[in-house]
N, CA, C and O of each residue as an XYZ file, in Angstrom:
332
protein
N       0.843     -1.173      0.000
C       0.000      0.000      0.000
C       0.895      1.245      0.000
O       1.722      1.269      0.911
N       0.888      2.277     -0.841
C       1.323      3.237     -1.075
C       0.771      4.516     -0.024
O      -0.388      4.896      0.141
N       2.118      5.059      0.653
C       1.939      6.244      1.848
C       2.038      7.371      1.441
O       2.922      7.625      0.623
N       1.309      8.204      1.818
C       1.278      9.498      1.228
C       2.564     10.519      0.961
O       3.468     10.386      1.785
N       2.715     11.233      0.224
C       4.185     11.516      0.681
C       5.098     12.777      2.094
O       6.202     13.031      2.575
N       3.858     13.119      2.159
C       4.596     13.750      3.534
C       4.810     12.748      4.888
O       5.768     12.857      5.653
N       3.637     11.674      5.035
C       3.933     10.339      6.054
C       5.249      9.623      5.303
O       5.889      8.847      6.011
N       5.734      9.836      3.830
C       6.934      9.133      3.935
C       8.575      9.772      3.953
O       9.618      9.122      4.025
N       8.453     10.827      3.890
C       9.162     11.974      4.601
C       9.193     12.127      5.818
O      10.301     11.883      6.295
N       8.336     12.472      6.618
C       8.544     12.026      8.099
C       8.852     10.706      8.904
O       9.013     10.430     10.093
N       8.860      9.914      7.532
C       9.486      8.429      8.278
C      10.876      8.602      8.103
O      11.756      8.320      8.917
N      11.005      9.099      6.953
C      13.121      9.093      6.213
C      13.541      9.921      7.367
O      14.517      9.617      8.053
N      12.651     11.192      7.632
C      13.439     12.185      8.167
C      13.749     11.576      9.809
O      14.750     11.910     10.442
N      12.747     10.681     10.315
C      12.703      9.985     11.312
C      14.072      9.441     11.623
O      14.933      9.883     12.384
N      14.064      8.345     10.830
C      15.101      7.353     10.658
C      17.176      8.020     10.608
O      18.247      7.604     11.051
N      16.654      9.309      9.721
C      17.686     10.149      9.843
C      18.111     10.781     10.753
O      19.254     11.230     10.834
N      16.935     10.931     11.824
C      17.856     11.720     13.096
C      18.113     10.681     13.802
O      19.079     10.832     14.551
N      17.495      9.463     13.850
C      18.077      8.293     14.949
C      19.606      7.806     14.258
O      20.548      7.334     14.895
N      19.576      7.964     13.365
C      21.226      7.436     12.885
C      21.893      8.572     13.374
O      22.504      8.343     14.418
N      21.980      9.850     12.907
C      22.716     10.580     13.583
C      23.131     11.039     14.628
O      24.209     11.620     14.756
N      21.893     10.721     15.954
C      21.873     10.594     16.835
C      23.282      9.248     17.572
O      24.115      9.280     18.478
N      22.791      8.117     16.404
C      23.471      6.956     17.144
C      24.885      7.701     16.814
O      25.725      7.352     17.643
N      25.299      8.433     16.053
C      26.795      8.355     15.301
C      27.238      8.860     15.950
O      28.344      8.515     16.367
N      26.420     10.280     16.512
C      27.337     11.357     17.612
C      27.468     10.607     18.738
O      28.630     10.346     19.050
N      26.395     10.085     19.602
C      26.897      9.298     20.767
C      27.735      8.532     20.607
O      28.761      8.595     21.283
N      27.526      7.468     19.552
C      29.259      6.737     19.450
C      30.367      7.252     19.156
O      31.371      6.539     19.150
N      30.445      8.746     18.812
C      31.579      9.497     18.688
C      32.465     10.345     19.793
O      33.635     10.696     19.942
N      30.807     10.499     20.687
C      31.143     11.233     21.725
C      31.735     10.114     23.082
O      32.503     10.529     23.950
N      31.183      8.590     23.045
C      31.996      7.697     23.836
C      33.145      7.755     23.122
O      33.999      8.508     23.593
N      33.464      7.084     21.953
C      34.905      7.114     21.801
C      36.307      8.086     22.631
O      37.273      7.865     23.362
N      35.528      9.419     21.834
C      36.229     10.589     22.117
C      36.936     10.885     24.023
O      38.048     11.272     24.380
N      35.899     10.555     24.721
C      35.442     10.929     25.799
C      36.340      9.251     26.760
O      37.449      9.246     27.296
N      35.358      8.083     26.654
C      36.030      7.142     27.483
C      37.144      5.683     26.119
O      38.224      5.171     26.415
N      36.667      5.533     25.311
C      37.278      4.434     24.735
C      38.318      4.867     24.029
O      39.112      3.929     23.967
N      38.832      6.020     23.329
C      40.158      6.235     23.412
C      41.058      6.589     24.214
O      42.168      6.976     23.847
N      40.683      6.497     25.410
C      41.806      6.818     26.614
C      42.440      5.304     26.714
O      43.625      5.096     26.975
N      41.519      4.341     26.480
C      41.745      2.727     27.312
C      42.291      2.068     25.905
O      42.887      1.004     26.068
N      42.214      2.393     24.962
C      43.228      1.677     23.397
C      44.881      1.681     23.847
O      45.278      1.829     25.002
N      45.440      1.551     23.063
C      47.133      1.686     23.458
C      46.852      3.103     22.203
O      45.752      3.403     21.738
N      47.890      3.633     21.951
C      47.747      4.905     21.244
C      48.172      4.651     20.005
O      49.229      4.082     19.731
N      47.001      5.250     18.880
C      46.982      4.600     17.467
C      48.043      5.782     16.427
O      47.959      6.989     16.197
N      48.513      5.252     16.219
C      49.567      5.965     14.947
C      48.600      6.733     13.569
O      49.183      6.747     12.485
N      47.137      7.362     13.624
C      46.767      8.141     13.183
C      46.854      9.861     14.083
O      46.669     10.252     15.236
N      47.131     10.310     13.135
C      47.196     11.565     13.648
C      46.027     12.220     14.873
O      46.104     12.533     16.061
N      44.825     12.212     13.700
C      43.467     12.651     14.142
C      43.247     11.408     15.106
O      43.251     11.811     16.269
N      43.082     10.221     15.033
C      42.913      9.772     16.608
C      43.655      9.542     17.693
O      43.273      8.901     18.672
N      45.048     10.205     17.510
C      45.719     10.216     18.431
C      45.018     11.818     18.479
O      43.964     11.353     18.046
N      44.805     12.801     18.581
C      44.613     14.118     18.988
C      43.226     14.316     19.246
O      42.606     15.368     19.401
N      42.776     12.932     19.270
C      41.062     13.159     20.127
C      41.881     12.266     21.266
O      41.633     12.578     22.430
N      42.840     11.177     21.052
C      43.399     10.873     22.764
C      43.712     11.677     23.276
O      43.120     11.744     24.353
N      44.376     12.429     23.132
C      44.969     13.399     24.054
C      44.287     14.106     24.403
O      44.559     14.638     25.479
N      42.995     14.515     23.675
C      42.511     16.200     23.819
C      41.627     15.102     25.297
O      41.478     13.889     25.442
N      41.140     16.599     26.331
C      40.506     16.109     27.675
C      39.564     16.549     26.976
O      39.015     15.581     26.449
N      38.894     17.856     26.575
C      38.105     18.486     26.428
C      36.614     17.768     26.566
O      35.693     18.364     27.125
N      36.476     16.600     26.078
C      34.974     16.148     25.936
C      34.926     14.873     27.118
O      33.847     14.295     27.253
N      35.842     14.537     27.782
C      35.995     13.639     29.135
C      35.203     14.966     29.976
O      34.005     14.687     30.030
N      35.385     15.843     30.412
C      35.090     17.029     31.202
C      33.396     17.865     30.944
O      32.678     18.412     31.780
N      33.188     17.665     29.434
C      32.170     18.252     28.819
C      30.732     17.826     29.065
O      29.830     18.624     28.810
N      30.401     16.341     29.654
C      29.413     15.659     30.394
C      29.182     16.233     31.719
O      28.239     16.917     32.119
N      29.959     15.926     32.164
C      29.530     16.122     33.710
C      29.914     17.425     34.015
O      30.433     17.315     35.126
N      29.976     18.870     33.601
C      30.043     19.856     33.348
C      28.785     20.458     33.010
O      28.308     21.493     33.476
N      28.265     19.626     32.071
C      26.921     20.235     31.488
C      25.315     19.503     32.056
O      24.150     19.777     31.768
N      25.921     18.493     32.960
C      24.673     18.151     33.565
C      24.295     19.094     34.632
O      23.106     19.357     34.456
N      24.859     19.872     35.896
C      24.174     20.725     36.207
C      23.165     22.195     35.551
O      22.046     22.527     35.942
N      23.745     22.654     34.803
C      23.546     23.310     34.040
C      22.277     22.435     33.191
O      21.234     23.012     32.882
N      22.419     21.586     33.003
C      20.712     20.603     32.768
C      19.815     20.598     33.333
O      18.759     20.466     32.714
N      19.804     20.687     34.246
C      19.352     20.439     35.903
C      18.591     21.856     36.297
O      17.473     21.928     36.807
N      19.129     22.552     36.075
C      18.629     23.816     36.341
C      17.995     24.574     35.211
O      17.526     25.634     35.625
N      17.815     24.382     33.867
C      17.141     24.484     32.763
C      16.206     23.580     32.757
O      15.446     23.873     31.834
N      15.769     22.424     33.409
C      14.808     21.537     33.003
C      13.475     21.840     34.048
O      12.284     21.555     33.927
N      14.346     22.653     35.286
C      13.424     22.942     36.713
C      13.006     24.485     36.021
O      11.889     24.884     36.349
N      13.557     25.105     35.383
C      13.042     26.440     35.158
C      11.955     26.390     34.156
O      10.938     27.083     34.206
N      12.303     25.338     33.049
C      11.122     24.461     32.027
C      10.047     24.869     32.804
O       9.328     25.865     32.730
N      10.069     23.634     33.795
C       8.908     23.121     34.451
C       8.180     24.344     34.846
O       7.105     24.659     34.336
N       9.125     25.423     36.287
C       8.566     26.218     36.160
C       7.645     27.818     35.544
O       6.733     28.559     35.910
N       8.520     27.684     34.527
C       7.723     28.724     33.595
C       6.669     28.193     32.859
O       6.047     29.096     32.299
N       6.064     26.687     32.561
C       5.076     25.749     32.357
C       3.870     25.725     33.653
O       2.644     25.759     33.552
N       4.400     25.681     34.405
C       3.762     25.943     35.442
C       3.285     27.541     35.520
O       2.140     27.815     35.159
N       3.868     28.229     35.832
C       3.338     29.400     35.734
C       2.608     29.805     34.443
O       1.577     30.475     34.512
N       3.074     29.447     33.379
C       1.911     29.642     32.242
C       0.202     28.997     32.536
O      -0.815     29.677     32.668
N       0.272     28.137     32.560
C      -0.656     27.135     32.864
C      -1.947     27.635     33.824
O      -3.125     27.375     33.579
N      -1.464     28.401     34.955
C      -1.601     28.261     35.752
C      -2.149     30.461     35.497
O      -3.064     30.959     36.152
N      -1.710     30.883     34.958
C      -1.762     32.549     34.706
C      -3.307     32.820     34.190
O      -3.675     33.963     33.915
């Protein structure tokens, strides 16, 4: 059965953010914990995401800062709601 074409656009486009989604998170573990624990690879570029700290630090840095944007969410939802 043939789908209309904006329901089959919103399926591609679907499918397209979950891959990209998967690619950055597996980029951002690499970066972050599984190239620290390799022995050190004789490419340039992945030896200079070993070394770099920058994105080991960049998680748990940005979860407070989560934390306090998700409670201000709530409350300006709340106060709308509620006005």
């Amino acid at each position: 059965m043939l789908q209309p074409r904006s329901s089959h656009l919103s399926l591609c486009s679907g499918w397209a953010f979950i891959i990209c989604g998967t690619i950055s998170f597996l980029t951002l573990c690499y970066a972050a914990i599984i190239s620290k624990i390799l022995p050190e690879p004789r490419n340039s570029i992945l030896l200079s995401i070993r070394n770099d700290w920058y994105y080991c630090f960049l998680v748990p840095l940005t979860l407070p800062v989560l934390i306090v944007l998700v409670y201000l969410h709530w409350l300006s939802m709340k106060l709308f709601k509620h006005a």
